[in-house]
N, C-alpha and C positions, 0 to 999 in steps of 0.2 A: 169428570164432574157431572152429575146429576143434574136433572134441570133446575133453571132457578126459578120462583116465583115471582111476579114484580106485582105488587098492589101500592096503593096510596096508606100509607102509617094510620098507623091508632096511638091512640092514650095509651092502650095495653102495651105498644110500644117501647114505651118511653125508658124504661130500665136498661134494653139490650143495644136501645143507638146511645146511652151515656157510655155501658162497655164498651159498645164500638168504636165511641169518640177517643176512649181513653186510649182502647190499644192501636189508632191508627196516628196518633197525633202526639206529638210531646210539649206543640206550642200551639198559640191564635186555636183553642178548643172551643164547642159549644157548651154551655153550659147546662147543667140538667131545664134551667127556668128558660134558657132561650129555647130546647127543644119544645119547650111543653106551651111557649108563647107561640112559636111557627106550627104547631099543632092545632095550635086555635083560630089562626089564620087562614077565612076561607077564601083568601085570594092565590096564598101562596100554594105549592105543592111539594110535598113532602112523598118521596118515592120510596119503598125499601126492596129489596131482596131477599126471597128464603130460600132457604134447602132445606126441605122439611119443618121444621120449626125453630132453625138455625137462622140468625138474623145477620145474613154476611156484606150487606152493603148498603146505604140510601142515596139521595139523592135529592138534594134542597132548591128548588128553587124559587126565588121570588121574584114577582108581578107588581110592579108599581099601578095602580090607578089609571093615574093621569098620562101612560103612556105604552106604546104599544111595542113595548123592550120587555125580556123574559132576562134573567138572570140566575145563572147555578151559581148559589152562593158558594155553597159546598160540596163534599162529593168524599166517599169513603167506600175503600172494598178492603174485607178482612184480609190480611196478610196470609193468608190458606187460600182463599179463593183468587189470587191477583194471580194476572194473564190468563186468566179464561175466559175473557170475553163479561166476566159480570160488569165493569166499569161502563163496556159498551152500549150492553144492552141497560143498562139505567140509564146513558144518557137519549137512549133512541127513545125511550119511553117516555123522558122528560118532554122531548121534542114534540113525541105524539099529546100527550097531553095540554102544553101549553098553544101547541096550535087550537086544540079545542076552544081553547078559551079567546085567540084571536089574535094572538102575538104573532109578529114580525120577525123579530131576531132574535137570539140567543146570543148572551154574551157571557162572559167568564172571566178569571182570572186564575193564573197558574202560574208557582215559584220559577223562575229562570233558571233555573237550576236543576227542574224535576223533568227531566230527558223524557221518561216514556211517558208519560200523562201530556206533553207536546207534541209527541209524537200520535198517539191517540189520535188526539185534537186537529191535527191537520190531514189525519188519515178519515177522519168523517169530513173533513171539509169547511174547519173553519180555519179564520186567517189572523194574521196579529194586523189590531189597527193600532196599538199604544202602548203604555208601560207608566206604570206606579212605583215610583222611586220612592226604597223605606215603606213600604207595604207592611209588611210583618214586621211581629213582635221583635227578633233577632234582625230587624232592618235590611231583610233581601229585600229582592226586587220582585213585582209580581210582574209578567205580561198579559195584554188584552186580547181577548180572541172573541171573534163573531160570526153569525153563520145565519144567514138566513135560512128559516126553516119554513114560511108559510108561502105555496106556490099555489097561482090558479094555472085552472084547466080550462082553457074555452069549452063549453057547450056546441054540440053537434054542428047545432044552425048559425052558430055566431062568427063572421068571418075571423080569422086565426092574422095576425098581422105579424106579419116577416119582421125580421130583427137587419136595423144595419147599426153596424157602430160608426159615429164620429171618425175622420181618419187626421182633421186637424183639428186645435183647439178651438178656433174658431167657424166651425162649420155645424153646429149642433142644429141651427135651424133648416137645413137642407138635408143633414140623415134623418128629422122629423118631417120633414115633408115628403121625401123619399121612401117612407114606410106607410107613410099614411096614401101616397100613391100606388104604392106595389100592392096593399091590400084591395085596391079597385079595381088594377089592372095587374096581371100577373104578368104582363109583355116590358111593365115598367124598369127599367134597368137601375141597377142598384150595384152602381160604379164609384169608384173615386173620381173619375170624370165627369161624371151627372153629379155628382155631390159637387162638385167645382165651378161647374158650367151656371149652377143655380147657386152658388154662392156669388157668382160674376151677377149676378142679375138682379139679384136680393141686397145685397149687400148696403150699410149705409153710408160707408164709404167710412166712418169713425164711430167708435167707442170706448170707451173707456182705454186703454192703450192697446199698442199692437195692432193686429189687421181689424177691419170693424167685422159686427156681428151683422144676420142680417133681422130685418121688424116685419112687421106683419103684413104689410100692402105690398114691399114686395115677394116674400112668400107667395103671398094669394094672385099675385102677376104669375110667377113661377109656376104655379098650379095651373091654372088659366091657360098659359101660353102652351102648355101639355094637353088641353083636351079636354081640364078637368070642370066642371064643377067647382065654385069660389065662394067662400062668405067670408068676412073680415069682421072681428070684432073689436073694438080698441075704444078703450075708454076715455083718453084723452084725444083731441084735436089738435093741430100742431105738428112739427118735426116731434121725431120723439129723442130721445136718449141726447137730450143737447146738453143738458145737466153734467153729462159722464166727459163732457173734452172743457177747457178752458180757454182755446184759443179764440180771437172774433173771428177768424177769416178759419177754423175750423167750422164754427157754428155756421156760417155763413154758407158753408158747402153743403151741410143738413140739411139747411132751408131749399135749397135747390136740389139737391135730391128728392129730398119728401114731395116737391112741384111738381118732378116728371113722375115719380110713383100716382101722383093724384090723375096729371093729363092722362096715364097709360091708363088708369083705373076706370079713366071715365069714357075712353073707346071700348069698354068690356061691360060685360052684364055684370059684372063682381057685385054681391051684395055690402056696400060697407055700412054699420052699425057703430056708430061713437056711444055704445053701450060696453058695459062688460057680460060675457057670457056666463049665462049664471048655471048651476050645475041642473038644474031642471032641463034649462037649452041644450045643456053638453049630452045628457042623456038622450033625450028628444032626437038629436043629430045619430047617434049610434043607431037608434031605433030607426032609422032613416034608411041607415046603410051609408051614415055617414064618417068620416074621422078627423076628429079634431086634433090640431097640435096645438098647445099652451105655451106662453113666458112664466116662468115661475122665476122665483126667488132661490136661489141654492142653498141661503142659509138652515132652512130643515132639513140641504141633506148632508151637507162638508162642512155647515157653518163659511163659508163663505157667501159675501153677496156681490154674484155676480149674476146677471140676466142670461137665463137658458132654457134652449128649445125644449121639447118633449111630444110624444106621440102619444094622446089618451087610446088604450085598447078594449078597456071595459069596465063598468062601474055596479055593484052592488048596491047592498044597503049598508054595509062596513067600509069599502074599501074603494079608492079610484086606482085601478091600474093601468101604468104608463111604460113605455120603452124609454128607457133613460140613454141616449144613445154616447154617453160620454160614461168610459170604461177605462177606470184608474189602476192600469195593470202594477205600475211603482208598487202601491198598495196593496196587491194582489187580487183585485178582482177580476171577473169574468163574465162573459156572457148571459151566462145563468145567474148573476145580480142584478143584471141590468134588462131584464125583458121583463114583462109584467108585474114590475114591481110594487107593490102594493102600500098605498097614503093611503092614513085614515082621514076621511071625510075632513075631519077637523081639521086636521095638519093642512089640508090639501088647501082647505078655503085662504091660509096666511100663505102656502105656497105661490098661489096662484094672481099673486101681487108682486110688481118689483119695484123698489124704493120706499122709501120710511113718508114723508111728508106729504107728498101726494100719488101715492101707488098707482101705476101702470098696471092695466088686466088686458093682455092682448091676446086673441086666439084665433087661429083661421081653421074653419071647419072645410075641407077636401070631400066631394060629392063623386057621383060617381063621372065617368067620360058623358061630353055632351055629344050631342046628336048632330052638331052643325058640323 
């Protein structure tokens, strides 16, 4: 096969993707008024395929607004051209494009049924997170597949911060401060033991159920007790997380925890701040040679609302990105979903709250080793 051409569609178009529609599809077709409507859409993109002036495949995807998801609605290669790579390379094209524009992910759907276009789809790398029951017109089922396509590259001079994953469910604030260490000292060990050791020490002994999670003073004890450089931010006063257990003689052991995290805090130079850290500070601190880890909210990333750690790595003018160090393999993620993952700004600001009525913003910024 010949090379093929891939540009973005014209009006002139619009005759040979109705032929295309016709001869790739027998059900759920576009219609001539829907091509010529995603035509006029200059959010979305509209990909096609030549050989010569043979129009053998396109590739539709749309761009919501209000959010930073990319979506191939559709997808066609003529029955002459299929298995040569043209399906491929319009979807590599789609990806390059809609990063342009500042997407995140790419998402899809594909009949359960349609073997090599899954097979495609997992062979560039995306995963199934879902399924739509009664999808199409003849009531199959579609599956979900996603793929992160938008990656940063640290710049020359910007430290590059190491990757650890979570190794239990409960330890997400200790692989966050363990990354956010290893980036200042390279000698800092990045163990399932040191993740453990400073979960013993962090810890608040209860949350929500199960082993507790650990907050922010003792993190920045944790930090502290290594040599490091310590700031605390926390915007409420108080034990924290007393909300997440019900029992008295639970609460009661928070209150007593949170008293010796306060006495340790106050034999340390620790800076603490009952402020919340605002993204001008978060920046500020990087510009320092500093690295912050944050409590967020999870519900922007799994729709759950459960409190977890996070390593900020580097912030633009679009995006804050963070080492999510909790790596949902069940689901088929990886490594390379979870480093540098990239919140837009806005997401990030509701991220970066945990609970509905009076939001928590906690963060402790890690400096570099002190001199004493």
């Amino acid at each position: 096969m010949s090379e093929l051409m891939l540009r973005p569609a014209a009006l002139a178009d619009l005759d040979s993707l109705v032929q295309l529609e016709q001869l790739c599809f027998q059900e759920d077709r576009l219609s001539r008024r829907s091509f010529r409507r995603f035509l006029e859409q200059p959010q979305d993109r509209l990909i096609v395929a030549l050989q010569g002036t043979e129009l053998l495949g396109y590739c539709l995807v749309l761009m919501h607004a209000a959010t930073r998801l990319a979506r191939i609605y559709s997808i066609a290669v003529s029955p002459r051209a299929r298995g040569q790579g043209a399906g491929e390379e319009l979807i590599r094209r789609a990806e390059q494009e809609v990063v342009r524009a500042g997407r995140i992910i790419m998402r899809l759907e594909v009949r359960e049924d349609n073997v090599h276009a899954i097979r495609l789809y997992k062979r560039l790398g995306y995963r199934q997170f879902g399924t739509y029951r009664d999808y199409y017109e003849d009531h199959g089922n579609a599956l979900r597949f996603e793929r992160r396509i938008l990656f940063y590259a640290p710049a020359p001079d910007v430290p590059k911060v190491p990757y650890y994953p979570q190794t239990t469910e409960f330890s997400c604030g200790p692989a966050a401060l363990m990354m956010a260490m290893a980036t200042l000292d390279e000698h800092q060990p990045l163990t399932t033991l040191e993740e453990l050791r400073i979960w013993r020490e962090a810890t608040t002994i209860f949350m929500l159920s199960g082993h507790g999670g650990c907050g922010p003073h003792g993190l920045a004890l944790a930090a502290w007790h290594r040599g490091f450089h310590a700031r605390a931010w926390i915007s409420k006063e108080g034990p924290l997380f007393k909300h997440t257990v019900r029992s008295i003689e639970k609460k009661k052991v928070l209150e007593l925890v949170h008293e010796g995290f306060l006495h340790d805090i106050g034999q340390t130079n620790i800076e603490l701040h009952h402020d919340p850290l605002t993204l001008t500070g978060m920046e500020a601190a990087l510009q320092e040679g500093c690295i912050p880890i944050i409590l967020i909210s999870t519900w922007q990333l799994n729709r759950s609302r459960i409190p977890h750690w996070v390593t900020v790595c580097a912030i633009d003018k679009q995006f804050i990105y963070l080492h999510d160090p909790e790596i949902d393999t069940e689901n088929g993620e990886t490594v390379a979903d979870k480093q540098y993952l990239p919140i837009d700004r806005r997401v990030f600001e509701k991220m970066s709250r945990y609970g509905s009525q009076h939001p928590l913003q906690a963060a402790v910024i890690v400096g570099p080793k002190r001199a004493d």
